[in-house]
C-alpha distance (Angstrom), angle and dihedral (degrees) to the residues before:
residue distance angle dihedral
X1 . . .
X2 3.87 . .
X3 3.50 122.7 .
X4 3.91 121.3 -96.9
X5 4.01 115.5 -103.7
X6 3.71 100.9 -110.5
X7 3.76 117.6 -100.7
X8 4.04 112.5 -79.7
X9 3.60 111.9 -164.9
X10 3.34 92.6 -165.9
X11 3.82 89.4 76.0
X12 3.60 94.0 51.8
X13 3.93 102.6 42.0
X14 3.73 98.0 90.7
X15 3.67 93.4 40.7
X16 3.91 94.5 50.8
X17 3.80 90.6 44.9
X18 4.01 100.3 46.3
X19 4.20 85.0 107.0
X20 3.60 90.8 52.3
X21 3.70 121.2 65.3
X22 3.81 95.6 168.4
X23 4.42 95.4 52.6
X24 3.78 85.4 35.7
X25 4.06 90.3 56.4
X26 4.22 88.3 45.8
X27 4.18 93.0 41.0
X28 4.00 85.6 62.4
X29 3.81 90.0 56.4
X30 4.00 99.8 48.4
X31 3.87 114.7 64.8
X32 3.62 121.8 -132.7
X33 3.91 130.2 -127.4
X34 3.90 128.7 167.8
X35 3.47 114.7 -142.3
X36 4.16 135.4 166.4
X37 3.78 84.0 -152.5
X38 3.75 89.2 91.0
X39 3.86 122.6 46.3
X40 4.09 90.6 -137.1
X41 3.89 128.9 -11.8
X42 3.45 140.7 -53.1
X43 4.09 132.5 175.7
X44 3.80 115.2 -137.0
X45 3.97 143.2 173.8
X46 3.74 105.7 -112.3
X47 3.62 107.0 -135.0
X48 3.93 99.2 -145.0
X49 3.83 95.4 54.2
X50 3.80 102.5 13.6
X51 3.55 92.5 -136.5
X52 3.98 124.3 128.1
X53 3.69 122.5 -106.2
X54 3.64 131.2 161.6
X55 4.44 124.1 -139.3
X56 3.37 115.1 -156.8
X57 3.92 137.2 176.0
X58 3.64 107.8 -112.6
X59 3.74 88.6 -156.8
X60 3.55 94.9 59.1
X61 3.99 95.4 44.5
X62 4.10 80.9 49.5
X63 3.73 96.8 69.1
X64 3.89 89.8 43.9
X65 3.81 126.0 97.7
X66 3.73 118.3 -115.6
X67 3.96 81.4 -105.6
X68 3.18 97.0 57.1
X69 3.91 97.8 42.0
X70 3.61 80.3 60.3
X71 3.46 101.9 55.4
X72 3.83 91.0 39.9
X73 3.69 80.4 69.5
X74 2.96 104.5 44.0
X75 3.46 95.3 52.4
X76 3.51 88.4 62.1
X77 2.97 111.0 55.1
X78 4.04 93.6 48.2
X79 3.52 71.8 79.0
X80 3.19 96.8 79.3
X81 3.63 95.1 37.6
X82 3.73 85.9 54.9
X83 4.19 87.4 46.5
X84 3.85 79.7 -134.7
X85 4.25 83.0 138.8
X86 4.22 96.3 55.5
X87 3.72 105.8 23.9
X88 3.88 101.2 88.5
X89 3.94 123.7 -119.0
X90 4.46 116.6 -79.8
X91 4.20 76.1 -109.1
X92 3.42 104.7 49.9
X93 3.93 107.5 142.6
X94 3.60 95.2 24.0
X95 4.10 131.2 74.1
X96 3.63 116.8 -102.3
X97 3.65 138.8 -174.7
X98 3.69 127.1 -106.0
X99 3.65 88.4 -126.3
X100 4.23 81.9 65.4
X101 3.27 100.2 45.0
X102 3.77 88.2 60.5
X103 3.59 104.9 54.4
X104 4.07 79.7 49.8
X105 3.62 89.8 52.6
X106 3.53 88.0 46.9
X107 3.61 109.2 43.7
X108 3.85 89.2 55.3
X109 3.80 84.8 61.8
X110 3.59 88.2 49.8
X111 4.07 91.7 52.7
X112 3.70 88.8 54.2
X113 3.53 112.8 40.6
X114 3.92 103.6 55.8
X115 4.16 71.5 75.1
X116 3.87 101.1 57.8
X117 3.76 135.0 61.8
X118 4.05 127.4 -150.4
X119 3.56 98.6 36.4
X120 3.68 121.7 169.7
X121 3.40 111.5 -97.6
X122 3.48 93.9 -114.9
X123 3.86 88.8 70.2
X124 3.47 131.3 126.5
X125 4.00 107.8 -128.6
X126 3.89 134.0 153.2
X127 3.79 115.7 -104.4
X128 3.63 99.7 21.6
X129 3.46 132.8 89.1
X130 4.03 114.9 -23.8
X131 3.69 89.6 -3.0
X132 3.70 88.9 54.1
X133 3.60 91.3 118.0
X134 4.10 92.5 44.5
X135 4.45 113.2 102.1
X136 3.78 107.5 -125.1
X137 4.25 124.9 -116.3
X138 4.09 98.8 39.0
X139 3.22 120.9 134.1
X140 3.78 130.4 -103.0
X141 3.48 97.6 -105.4
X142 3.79 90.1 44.5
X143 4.49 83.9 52.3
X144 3.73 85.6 46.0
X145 4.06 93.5 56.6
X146 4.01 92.6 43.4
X147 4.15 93.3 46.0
X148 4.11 86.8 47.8
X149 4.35 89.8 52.2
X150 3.93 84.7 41.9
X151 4.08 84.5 58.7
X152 3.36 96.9 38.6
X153 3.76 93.8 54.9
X154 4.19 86.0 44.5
X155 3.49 92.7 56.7
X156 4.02 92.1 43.4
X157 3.31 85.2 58.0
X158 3.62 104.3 45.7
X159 3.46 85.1 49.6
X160 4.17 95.7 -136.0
X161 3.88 99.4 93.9
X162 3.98 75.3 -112.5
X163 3.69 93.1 -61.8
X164 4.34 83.4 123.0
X165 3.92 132.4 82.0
X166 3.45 115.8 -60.6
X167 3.56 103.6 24.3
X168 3.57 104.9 129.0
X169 4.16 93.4 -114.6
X170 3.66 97.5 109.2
X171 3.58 125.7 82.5
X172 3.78 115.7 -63.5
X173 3.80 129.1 -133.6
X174 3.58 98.6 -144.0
X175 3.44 102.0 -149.7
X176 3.85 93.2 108.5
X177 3.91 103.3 -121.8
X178 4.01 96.3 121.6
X179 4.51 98.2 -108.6
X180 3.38 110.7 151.1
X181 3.79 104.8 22.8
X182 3.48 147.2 88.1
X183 3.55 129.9 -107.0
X184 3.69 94.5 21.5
X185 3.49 85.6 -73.5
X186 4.49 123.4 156.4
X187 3.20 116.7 -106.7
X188 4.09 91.8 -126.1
X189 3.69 138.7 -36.7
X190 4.46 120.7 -42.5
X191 3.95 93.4 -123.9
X192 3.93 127.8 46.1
X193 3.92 121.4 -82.2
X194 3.79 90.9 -173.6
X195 3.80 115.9 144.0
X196 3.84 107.3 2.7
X197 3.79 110.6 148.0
X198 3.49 98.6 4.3
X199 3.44 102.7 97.7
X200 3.68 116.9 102.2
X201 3.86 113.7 -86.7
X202 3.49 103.2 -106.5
X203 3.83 90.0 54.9
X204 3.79 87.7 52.1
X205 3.26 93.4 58.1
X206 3.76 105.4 44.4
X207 3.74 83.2 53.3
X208 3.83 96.1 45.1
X209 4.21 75.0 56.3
X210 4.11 92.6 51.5
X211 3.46 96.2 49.1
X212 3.77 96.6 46.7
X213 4.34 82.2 52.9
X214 3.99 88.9 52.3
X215 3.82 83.7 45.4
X216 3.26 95.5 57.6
X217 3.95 100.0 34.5
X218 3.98 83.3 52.4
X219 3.47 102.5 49.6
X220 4.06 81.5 54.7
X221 3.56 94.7 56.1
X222 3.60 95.4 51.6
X223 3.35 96.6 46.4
X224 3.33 96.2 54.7
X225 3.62 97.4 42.6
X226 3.78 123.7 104.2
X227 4.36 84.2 -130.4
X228 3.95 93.4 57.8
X229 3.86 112.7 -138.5
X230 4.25 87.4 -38.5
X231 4.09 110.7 -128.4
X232 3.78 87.8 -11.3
X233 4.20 99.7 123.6
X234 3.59 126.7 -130.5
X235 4.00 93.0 -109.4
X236 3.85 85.8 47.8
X237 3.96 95.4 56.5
X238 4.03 90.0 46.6
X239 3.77 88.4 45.1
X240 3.88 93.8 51.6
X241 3.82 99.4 41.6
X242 3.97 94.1 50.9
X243 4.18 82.1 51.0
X244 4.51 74.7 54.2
X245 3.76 85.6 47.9
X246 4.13 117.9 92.9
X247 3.67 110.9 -138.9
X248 4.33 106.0 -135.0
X249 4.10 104.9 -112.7
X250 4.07 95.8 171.8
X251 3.06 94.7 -163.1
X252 4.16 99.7 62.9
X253 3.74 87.6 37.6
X254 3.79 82.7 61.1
X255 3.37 101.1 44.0
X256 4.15 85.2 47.1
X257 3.99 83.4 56.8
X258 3.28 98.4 45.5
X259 3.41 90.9 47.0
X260 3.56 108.7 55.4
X261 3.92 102.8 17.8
X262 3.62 107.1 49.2
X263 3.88 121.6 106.0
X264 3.96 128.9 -143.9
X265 4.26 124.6 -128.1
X266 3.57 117.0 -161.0
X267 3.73 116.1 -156.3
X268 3.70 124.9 175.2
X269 3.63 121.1 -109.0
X270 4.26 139.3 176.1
X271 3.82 86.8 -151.3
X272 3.64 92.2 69.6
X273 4.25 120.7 51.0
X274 3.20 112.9 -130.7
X275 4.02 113.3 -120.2
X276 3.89 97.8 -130.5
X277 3.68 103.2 36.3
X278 3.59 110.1 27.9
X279 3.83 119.6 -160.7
X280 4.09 90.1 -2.7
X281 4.01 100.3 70.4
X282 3.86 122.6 32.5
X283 3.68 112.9 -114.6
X284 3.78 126.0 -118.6
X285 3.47 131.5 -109.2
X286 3.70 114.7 -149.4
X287 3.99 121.9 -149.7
X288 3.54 121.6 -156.1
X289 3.83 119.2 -157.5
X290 3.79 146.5 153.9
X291 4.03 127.2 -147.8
X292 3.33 112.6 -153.5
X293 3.87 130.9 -178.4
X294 3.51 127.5 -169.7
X295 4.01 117.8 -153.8
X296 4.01 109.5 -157.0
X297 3.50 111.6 -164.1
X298 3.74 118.2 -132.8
X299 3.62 103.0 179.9
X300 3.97 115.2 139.7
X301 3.97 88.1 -108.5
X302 3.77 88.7 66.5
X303 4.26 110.3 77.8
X304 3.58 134.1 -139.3
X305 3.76 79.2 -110.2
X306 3.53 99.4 63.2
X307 4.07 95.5 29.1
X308 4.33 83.0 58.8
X309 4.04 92.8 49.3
X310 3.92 90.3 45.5
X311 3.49 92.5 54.5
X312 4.24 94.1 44.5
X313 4.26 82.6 52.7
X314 3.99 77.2 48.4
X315 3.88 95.2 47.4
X316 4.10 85.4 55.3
X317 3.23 102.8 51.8
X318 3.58 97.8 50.7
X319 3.65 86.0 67.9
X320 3.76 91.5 71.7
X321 4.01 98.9 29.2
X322 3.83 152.0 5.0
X323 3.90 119.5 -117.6
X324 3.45 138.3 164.1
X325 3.58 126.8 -109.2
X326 3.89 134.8 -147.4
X327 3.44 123.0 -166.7
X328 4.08 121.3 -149.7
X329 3.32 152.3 169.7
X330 4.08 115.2 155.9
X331 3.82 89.5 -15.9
X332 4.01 134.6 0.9
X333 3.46 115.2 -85.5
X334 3.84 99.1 -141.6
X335 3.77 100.9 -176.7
X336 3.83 81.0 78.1
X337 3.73 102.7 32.1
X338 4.11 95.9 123.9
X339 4.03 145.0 176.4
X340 4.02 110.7 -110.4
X341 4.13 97.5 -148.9
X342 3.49 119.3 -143.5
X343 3.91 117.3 -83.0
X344 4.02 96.7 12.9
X345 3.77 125.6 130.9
X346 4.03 115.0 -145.8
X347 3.77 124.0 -176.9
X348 3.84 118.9 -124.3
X349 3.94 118.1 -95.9
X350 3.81 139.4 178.3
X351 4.16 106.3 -133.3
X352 4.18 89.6 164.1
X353 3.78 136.2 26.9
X354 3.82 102.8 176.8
X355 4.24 130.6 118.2
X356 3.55 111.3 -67.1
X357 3.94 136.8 -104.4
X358 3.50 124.2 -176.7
X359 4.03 86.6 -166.4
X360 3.78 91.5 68.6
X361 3.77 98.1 68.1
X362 3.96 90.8 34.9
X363 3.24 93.2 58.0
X364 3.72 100.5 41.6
X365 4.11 88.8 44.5
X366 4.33 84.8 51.7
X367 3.86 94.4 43.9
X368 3.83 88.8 55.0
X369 3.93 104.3 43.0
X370 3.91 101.6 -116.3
X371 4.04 116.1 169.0
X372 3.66 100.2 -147.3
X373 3.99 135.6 18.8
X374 3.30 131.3 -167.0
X375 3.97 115.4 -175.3
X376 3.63 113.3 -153.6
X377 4.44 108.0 -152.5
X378 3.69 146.6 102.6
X379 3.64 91.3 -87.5
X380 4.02 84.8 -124.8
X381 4.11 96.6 146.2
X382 3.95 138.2 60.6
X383 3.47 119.3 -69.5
X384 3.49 121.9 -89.9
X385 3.54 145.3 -122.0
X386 4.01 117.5 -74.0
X387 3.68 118.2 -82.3
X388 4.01 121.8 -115.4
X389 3.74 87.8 -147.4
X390 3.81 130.0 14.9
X391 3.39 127.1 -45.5
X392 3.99 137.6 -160.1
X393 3.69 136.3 166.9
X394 3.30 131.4 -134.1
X395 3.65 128.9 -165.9
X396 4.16 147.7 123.6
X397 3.71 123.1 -50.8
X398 4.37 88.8 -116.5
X399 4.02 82.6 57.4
X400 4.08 102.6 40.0
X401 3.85 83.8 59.7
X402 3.62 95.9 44.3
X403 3.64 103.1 41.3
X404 4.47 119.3 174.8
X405 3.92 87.6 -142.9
X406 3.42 134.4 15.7
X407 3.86 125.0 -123.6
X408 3.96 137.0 177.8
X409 4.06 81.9 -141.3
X410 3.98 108.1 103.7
X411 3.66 118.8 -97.1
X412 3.81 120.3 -157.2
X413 3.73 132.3 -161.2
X414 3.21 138.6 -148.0
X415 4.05 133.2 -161.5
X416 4.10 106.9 -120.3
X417 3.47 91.5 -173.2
X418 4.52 89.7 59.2
């Protein structure tokens, strides 16, 4: 009899992922490679292309059911939902003991697998087994505190500050079955942890970037598939598309604008040489600056609520900058189109309370040669007409998750309730 071809996930991926549109979107996005290297799975950040990819041991997958392959996978790649794989360890910098690094290794399991059903048994999960006493949906670092007291208390116990048998300080098997440790506890975590955080920090961060793209791309899918987001949970979706969700810091979103909108004007002037003909031609002086207009939508969709946190974001920013500001519903009401100085506090107040038409303001803003625009609204209308200079949105965290259009231009959000 010949031998059996060894298992290639790659066959089965689409097949075990046809009920879940949201993993299925990810699984395209992280390469696959079988390897006996590893004793189950583990998803990593390669460091040469700073991509994700996934090894696996085709033997092990080969004695799982097709259940269990799936939630292998799955599993894994909550890992990078999680951004357990490029966020670097609680002891990065500083030596730390194997015994440590296992209850990390382990309380990202536990973070995870509350979410997932059909698990191997050799799993890790909250509620069951040695965790029995452990609540479901903490975080890791939140698993990693309670697994550290649950040592502590072991070793108090033992009476050898876990020096003795059985404390877990040895070397671990890693196959998850509980030898070699007290309590009944695993010896670390079923898949692989190998390599997260330790790739330079540039790498990090262009993967942090990827990921937040498959996110996004993801999220899409499932929403616009007739199967939802699969065994994804209600709290899960909310969870992963405020992680989607940019948090307003004014003061990098003015540095951004400042950055890459503003526009130079050369004048001549005798109090500066000029490089090329010294003391024959004046020099130039070069002035750097950034116009910036700031549409706030008025429309009777938009609440006093959200018209009074607008204007607090407002009241911040004019600490670093002046601007102008355009108020709009269904068309910009110039008469009150004003400059916001530098350093001055304004109340909030409602000049309009129409239908709304993101047009107005981008037309007015093109007409009159702004660099940068940032429209402040609920994004509750059709999208608009392109921008001459760049554009961002800025509304409430309800509304940047539930958007009328969509756009590649950057929507912030802010908290209403801050």
């Amino acid at each position: 009899m010949m031998n059996e071809k060894p298992f290639d996930l790659n066959m089965h991926t689409a097949r075990l992922l046809m009920q879940e549109p949201f993993f299925a979107s990810l699984s395209r996005n992280v390469s696959k490679a079988a390897s006996t290297a590893i004793p189950t799975a583990g998803v990593r950040v390669n460091p040469d292309t700073t991509r994700y990819e996934m090894v696996y041991n085709p033997e092990f997958f080969a004695k799982l059911s097709d259940a269990e392959r799936t939630a292998v996978l799955i599993h894994e790649f909550y890992h990078l939902v999680f951004q357990h794989v490029t966020e670097r360890k609680p002891w990065s910098g500083q030596d730390v003991k194997p015994q440590e690094a296992r209850q990390w290794n382990i309380a990202c399991d536990l973070a995870i697998n509350c979410h997932i059903d059909n698990l191997p048994q050799m799993a890790c999960v909250p509620g069951v087994g040695p965790f029995a006493d452990f609540p479901r949906g903490l975080s890791a670092e939140a698993y990693s505190v309670l697994l550290k007291q649950r040592q502590e208390d072991q070793d108090e116990q033992d009476g050898d500050a876990g020096d003795g048998e059985g404390s877990g300080d040895g070397e671990g098997s890693g196959d998850g079955e509980g030898k070699g440790n007290s309590g009944g506890m695993p010896d670390d975590s079923f898949d692989s942890h190998d390599g997260w955080g330790e790739a330079d920090s540039t790498s990090n961060e262009i993967a942090k970037e990827r990921v937040k793209e498959y996110l996004k791309e993801a999220a899409s899918e499932a929403q616009k598939s007739g199967q939802g987001w699969g065994s994804v949970s209600s709290q899960m979706q909310r969870e992963i598309m405020e992680r989607l969700t940019t948090k307003v810091d004014w003061k990098k979103v003015l540095r951004y604008f400042v950055k890459t909108s503003r526009r130079a004007s050369r004048r001549s002037t005798v109090k500066r040489i000029n490089k090329r003909y010294a003391y024959i031609h004046a020099g130039k002086k070069v002035t750097r600056r950034a116009d910036i207009a700031i549409s706030i939508d008025q429309s009777g969709s938009v609440s006093d609520e959200m018209l009074a946190a607008f204007f607090s974001e407002l009241n911040k920013l004019s600490k670093l900058a002046e601007f102008t500001v355009i108020p709009f519903d269904d068309r910009v009401f110039e008469e009150k189109v004003y400059v916001w100085k530098q350093g001055e506090n304004r109340k909030w107040e409602r000049v309009l309370c129409g239908g709304t038409n993101f047009n107005a303001p981008t037309a007015y803003v093109n007409k009159h040669g702004f660099d940068g625009h940032i429209v402040l609204t609920d994004l509750m209308a059709p999208k608009p007409k392109a921008s001459k200079c760049q554009r961002m949105w800025m509304t409430t965290e309800y509304y940047a998750r539930r958007p009328y259009f969509k756009t590649n231009e950057r929507i912030l959000a802010i908290n209403v309730d801050e």
